[in-house]
Every structure is written in C-alpha cells, then in structure tokens.
N, C-alpha and C positions, 0 to 999 in steps of 0.2 A: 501540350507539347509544341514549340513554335518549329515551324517549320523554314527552312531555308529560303533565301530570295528567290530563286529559279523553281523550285519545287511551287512556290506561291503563283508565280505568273504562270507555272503549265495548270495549277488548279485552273486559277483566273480564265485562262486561255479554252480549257477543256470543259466547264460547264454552260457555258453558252453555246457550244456546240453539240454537247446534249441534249439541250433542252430545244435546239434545231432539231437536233435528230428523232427524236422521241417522244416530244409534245406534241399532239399534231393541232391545240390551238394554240401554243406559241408560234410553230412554224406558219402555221396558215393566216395569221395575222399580222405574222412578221412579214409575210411575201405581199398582202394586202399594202400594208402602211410601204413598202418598198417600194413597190409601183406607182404608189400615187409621189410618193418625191422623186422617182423617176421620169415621170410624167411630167412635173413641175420644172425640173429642169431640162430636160427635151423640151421644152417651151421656150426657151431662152433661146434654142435655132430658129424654131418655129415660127413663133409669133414676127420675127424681121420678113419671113417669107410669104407670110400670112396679109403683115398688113402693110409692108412694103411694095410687094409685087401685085396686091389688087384692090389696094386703095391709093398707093399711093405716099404713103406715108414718110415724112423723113426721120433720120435716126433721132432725133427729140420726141416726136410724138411717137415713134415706135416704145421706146422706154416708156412713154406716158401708158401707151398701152397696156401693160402691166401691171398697172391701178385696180383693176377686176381685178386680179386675184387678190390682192392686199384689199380691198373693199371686201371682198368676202372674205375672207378670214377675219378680218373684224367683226363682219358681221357677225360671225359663228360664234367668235368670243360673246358676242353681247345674248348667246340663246342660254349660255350656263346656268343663271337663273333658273328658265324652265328645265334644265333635267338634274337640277339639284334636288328643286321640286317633285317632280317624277321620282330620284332616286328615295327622296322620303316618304313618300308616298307606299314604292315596293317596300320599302322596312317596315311600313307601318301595317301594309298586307300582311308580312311575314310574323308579324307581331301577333295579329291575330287569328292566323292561322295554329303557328306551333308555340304560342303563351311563351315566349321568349323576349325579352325585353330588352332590345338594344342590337339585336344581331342581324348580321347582313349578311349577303352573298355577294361573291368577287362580278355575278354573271351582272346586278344590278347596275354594272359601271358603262355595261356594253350599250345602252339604247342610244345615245349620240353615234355611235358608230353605224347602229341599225339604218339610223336618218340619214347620216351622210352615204352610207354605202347608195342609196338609192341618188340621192342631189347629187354623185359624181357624175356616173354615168349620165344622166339628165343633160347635168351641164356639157361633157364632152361631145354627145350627140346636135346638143344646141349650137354650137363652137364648130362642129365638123360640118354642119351642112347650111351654116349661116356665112361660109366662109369668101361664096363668092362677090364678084366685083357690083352684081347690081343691088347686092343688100346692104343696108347702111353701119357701117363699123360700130354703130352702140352694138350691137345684137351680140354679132361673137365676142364681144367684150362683157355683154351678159351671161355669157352661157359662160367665158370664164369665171364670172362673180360665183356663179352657181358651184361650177368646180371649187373653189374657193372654201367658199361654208363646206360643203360639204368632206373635204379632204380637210381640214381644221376637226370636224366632227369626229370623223372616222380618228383621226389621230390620238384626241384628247377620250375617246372612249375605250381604244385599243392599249392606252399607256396606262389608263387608270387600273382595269382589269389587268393587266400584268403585275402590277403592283400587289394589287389584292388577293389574285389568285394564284400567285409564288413568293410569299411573303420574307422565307431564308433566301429565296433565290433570287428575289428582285432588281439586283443589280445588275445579276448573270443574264436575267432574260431582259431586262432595259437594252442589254450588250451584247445581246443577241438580235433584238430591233435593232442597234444602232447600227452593227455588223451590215444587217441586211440593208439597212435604207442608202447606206453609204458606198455600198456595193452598187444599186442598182444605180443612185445617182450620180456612179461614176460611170456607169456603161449605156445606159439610154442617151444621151447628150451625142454620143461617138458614130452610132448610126439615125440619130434621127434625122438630120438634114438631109442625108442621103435617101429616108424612109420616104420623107417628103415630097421630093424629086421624084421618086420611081412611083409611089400611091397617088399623089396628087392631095390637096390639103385632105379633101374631104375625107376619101378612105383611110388615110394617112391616120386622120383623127379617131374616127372610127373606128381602127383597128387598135388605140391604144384604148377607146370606150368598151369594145370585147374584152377587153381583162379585165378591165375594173367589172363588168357583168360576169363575169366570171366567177370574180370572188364577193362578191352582192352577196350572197347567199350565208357565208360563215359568220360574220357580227350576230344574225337571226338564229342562226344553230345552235353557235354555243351560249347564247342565252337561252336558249329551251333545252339544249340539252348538258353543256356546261357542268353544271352538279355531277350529273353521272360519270362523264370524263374524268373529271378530276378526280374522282373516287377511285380510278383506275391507275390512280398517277404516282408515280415514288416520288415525285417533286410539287404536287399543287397540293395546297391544302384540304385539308377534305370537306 
C-alpha cells in the first residue's frame, strides 16, 4: 500500500527517534560518536588559544596545527587491515564453536571502537596537560594524533555495528547517529571558547577527556553483552 509524501517523512522522521528512545546501544553509541565530533569541532576555538597564546603561534601555523588530527585519522584508516583480520578471526571462532559456516555477529564490528575508546581519552589527557608554554608544541600535537586514531576508530566501528545490528533499520539508526553528531557539533563549538577561558586549557581539556571516560566502557559491553540486548529488541536482529 504506498503511502503519502508527509505520512513518509513522519515515518522517516519518527524511527530514528525510536530507536534513540529505546535502543539503549543505539542511543549510547550515538552519544559516544556525538561527543567525539563535538570535541573535534570545539577544537577549532581551542587549538588558536592553545597554541597561539603559549606558543606563540601565527594564524598559518595555527591551521598547520591541525595536522595531528588528520595524521591520525589516517593513521587509523591504515589499522583496518588488522581488525578485518580480527573480525575473521571471531567468525572463524564462531564457526567452530556452533558448526555454522559463514555466520557472524553484529558485536564482531565493535573491537576498533573498543581501541579507540581507550586512544581518546589517552590522547585528550596527553593534549590537556602537555598544553603549557614550557613543553614543546610537537607533544600536544601528539596527543592530538592520538585523539585522531582513536576517534576515526571509535567511528568506523560504531557505524559498522549499526549497520549489522539493525539491518531493516539501518538507515533510521545511521540517522539517528547523524541526528546526534550534528547536534552536538553544532553546540560544543558555542561554549567552548568560553569553557576555555573560565577552565584554563588544561582542565578545560580534561573535562571534555571525562566524557569520553565516561563512555570508555560501552564499545566493551555491548560486545560482551550485545547478543543478549538485542534479543530483547523489537528492532535489532536477533
């Protein structure tokens, strides 16, 4: 039965809010992957205050500074190899576990995310207390790299698992990620300069590294616990 133009966009409109509402590893991976592009962009105040006011820096090399993050996200791209690997690996577990030939689990997409959850925070702490004037600017340029890989990781393992683990739905929860990253990267940028000013870099930094520890813990859950979620799910596969 087709259904009307406006009846289409309130479905459209209404299952990604669902699956917010309801999933709680949609929602809690969608808030994960939020933050870290919120982060990313709060960077864009950040880094001119960072490495203009204690290094020195001028608007050319401030942009240059920006290279850590794009060196690590490259980098990140070039680790797929190893958890393609990995992920053949867990099928070929599974294979010999339940004589099942060819079959996979949605949680198997999650272990990049596991890695990065951990290389964010790493990096953000290295970047928060590397930030002042008598430490040499490679450093907190490192602990960006770091953030880097690691938020590239977290990403491509938190999209892939959406994909697989709401297969009719997968657009709706892509779009419900997109909802959320596009939200938070439009509102962290608004008070971060100001965050900067009243915290000072370090804590500043810091206190955006507490969230990302925060949410550390969820990529590891629902790949160990994952299966059973979704068994509970009127939307994930089972």
């Amino acid at each position: 039965m087709n259904k009307s133009i406006p009846r289409t966009i309130a479905y459209s409109l209404l299952r990604p809010a669902q699956l917010l509402i309801f999933e709680p590893m949609v929602l809690n991976l969608c808030l994960f992957s939020a933050i870290l592009l919120g982060i990313l962009y709060l960077f864009f105040g950040a880094f001119p205050l960072v490495f203009e006011g204690n290094h020195g820096f001028t608007l050319s090399q401030t942009g240059m500074s920006f290279l850590g993050i794009f060196v690590g996200m490259v980098l990140g791209s070039f680790t797929d190899p190893i958890w393609h690997k990995n992920y053949q690996r867990l099928i070929k577990q599974r294979e010999e576990r339940t004589g099942e030939i060819g079959g996979s689990e949605p949680e198997y997409r999650l272990p990049p995310a596991i890695a990065g959850a951990i290389l964010v925070p790493t990096g953000l702490f290295m970047f928060a207390w590397t930030t002042y004037s008598s430490v040499h600017w490679i450093v907190p340029i490192i602990g960006s790299c770091i953030f880097g890989i690691g938020t590239l990781l977290v990403f491509s393992g938190v999209f892939t698992f959406l994909v697989d683990a709401y297969p009719l739905y997968a657009a709706s929860a892509l779009a419900a990620n997109s909802f959320a990253r596009s939200s938070f990267g439009a509102v962290f940028p608004l008070f971060g300069v100001q965050m900067y000013h009243k915290l000072g870099d370090q804590w500043a930094t810091s206190l955006l590294a507490f969230l990302t520890v925060a949410m550390m813990p969820f990529p590891y859950l629902f790949f160990k616990y994952g299966k059973k979620i979704r068994g509970k799910s009127r939307f994930a596969t089972g």
